[in-house]
N, C-alpha and C positions, 0 to 999 in steps of 0.2 A: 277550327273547332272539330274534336270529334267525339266519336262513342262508340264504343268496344263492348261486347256482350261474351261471357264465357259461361260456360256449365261448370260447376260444382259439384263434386259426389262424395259421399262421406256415410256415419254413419253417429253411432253416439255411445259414450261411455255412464247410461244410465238404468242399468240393468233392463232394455227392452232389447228385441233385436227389431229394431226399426232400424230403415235406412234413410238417408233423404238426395234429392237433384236440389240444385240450385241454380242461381244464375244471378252471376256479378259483372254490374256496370261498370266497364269504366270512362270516365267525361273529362277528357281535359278541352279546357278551353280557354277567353282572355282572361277569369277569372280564377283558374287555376286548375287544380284535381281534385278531382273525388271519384270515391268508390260506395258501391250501392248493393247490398245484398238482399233477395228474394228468393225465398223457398217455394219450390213450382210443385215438389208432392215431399210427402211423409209417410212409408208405405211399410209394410213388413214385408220378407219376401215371402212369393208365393204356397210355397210350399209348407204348413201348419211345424210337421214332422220333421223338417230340418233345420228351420229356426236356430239360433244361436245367440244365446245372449250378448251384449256389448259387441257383433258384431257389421252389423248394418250392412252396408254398401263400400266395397273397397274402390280398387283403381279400374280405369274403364278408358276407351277410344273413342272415334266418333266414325262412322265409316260409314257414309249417302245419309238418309234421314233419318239413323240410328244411331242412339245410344249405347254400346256397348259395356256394362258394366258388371262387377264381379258382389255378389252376398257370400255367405261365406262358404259354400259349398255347390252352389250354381251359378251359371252365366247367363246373364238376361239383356236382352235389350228393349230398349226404351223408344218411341217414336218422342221425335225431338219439337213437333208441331204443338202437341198436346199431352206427352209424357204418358201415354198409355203404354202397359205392357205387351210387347209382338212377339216375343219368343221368349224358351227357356232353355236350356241345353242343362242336362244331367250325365254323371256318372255317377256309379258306384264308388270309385278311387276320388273324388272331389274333396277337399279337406281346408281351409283358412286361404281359400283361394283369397290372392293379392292385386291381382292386375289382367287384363287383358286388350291386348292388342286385335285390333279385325284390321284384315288385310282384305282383297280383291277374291283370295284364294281361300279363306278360312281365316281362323281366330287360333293364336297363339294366346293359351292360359298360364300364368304362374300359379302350380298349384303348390304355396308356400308348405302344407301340410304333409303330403306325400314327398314333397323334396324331388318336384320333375318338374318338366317345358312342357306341355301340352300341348298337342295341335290337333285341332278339329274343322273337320268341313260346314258349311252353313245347315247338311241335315240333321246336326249335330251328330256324326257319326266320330271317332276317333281315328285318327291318322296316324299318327306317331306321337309315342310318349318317352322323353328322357329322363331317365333318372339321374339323380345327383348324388344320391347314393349307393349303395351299393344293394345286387337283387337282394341279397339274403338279409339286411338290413331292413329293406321294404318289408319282405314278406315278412317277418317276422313283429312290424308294428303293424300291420294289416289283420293279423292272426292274434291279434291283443284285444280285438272286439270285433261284433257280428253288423254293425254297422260304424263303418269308419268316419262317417263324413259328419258326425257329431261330436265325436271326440277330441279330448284336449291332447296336437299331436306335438306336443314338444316335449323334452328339447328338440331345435332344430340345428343340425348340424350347418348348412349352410341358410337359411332364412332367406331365401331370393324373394324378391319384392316388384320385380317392374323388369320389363323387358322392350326393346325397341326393336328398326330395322337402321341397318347404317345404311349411306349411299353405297357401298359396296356390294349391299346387299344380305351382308352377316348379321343374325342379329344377333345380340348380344344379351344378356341377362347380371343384373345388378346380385349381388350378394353383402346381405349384411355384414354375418358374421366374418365373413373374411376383407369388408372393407375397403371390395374391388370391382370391378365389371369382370365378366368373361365373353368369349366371343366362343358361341355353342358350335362354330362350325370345327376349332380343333380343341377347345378349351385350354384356349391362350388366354393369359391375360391381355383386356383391351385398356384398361388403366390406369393409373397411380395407386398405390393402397394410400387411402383415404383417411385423416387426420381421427376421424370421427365414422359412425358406420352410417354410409348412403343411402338413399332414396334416390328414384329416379337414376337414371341414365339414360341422355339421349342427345342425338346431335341437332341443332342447332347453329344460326350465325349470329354470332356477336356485331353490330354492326358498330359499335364503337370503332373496330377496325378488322371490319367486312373478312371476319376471319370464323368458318364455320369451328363448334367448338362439341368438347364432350359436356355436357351439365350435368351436376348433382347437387342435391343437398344432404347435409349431416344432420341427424337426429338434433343437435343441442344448437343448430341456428346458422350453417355456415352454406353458402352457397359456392360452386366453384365453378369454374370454366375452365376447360384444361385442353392441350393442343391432343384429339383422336389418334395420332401416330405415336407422338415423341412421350404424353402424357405430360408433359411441362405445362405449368400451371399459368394461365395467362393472364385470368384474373378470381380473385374472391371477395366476398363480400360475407359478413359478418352483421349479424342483424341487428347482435347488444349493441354495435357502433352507431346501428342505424337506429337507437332508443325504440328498437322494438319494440312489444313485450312479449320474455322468455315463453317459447313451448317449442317439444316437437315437431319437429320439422319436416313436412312432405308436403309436395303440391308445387309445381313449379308449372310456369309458362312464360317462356321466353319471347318477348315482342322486339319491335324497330328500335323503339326507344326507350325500353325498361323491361322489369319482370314482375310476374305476380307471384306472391308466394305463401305457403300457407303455413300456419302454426297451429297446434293443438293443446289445448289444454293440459300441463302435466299435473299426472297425478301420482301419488304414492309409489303405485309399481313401477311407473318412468323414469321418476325423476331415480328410484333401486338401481335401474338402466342403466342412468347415464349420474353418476357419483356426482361430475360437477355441480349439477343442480345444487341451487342453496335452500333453505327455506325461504326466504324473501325470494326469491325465482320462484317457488310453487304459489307464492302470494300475489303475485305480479304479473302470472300469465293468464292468457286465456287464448280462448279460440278465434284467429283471426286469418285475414287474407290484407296480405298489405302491396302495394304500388313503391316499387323502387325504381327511379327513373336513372338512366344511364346519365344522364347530365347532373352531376354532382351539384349545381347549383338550385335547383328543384326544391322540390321539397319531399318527403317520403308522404304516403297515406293507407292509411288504415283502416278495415272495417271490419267488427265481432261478425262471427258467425253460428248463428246457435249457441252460443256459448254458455246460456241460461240454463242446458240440457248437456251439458259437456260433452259438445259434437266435438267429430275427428273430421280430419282433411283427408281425401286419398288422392284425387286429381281435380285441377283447374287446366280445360280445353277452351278452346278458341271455337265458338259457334261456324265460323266461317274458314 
């Protein structure tokens, strides 16, 4: 028997900008699986004046007894004992921040909005900042308002989402719109162009057969493992297969013996997004975290999450 505890971070598509932590059980044991979701806070973020609607709490790390996570124009962490707020970290350039990584050394931001890698020290000072696109392209949506980090900054030419470190040490940054990873140290690509546009990237072993892997998921339900070098795809999974039900797809964590993985409610402008969508898909889905067990004999499970307030997923971590 065991029990597995992970943190949840997201936020919700109901015109507040509330965000929420969660944390989902998982229990297998002789009488089988299950999954357990509990909401540990429901918070706005701090700051009154940059607020945002619909969009809460994105993707975040866990690094010593801290939360690391992203609203959408600061970087906050969290104490993991009792969910109180211990820092904030600001800029002026902060914009639909998507993810953040804390390291040993500092916090790597995806600042989706400004279209750069962020790197900051833990005084929250800035270190180096990449752009993805080009200076005169920045400045000139910079120069479009007197405060940036409330504005609607799309379109996004690249839309980067989540960033990792590889064992080599590169790390790498996911790109929607182009459907690939790239590796920030020559801006090579590190992957396959992607069926579907990705979330997530990051390495992992598959222990099916003890082969570390690259993982993503696709916006409309696909999960994949693919070989970090060759890009050769070693294995996928497909959620319709797995009588999910349809949403959005982000939120991965990859365990010994299966993955967790999250869906979000689609609504109108997503399902715009992503054309496959039917109407019976927009009827059919909601907001969930579901249990894929590597052992095809298994059985899958499922748990809503918020879905009463039509939460979004950003990341499922592993408390330990």
């Amino acid at each position: 028997m065991s029990k597995e505890v992970f943190i949840v971070t997201g936020g919700f598509f109901d015109g507040t900008s509330e965000g929420y932590i969660g944390k989902i059980s998982l229990d297998k044991n002789e009488h089988g699986t299950s999954l357990n979701f509990e909401t540990s806070i429901i918070t706005e973020p701090p700051s009154p004046e940059l607020r945002v609607k619909n969009k809460g709490f994105a993707g975040g790390s866990i690094h010593g007894d801290l939360l690391w996570l992203c609203s959408a124009n600061q970087v906050l962490a969290y104490s993991l004992d009792d969910f109180q707020l211990k820092h904030v970290i600001d800029d002026p350039l902060f914009n639909d921040l998507h993810h953040v990584l804390a390291e040993n050394d500092g916090l790597y931001v995806v600042n989706t909005g400004l279209e750069s890698l962020d790197y900051f020290g833990y005084d929250g000072q800035l270190k180096e900042r990449k752009l993805l696109t080009s200076e005169e392209r920045t400045q000139s949506r910079l120069s479009s308002s007197s405060e940036f980090r409330i504005i609607d900054s799309k379109p996004h030419f690249m839309h980067a989402n989540h960033c990792s470190r590889r064992p080599d040490g590169h790390i790498i940054l996911t790109f929607v719109r182009q459907r690939r990873i790239v590796d920030t140290t020559d801006w090579s690509w590190a992957s396959p162009e992607y069926p579907a546009p990705p979330h997530e990237g990051f390495i992992a072993n598959y222990s099916f057969n003890n082969q570390d892997c690259l993982w993503v998921t696709t916006v409309p339900g696909d999960i994949i493992a693919c070989d970090p070098s060759s890009g050769k795809i070693i294995s996928k999974w497909n959620l319709a297969e797995k009588n999910i039900p349809p949403g959005w797809t982000r939120g991965l964590c990859v365990l010994e013996h299966g993955m967790l993985v999250g869906t979000t409610k689609i609504r109108a402008s997503s399902a715009d997004y992503y054309s496959r969508w039917s109407q019976q898909d927009l009827t059919n889905s909601c907001t969930s975290i579901s249990y894929i067990p590597f052992d095809e004999t298994e059985d899958v499970t499922m748990t809503e999450v918020l879905d009463e307030r039509c939460a979004k997923i950003f990341s499922i971590l592993p408390m330990a």
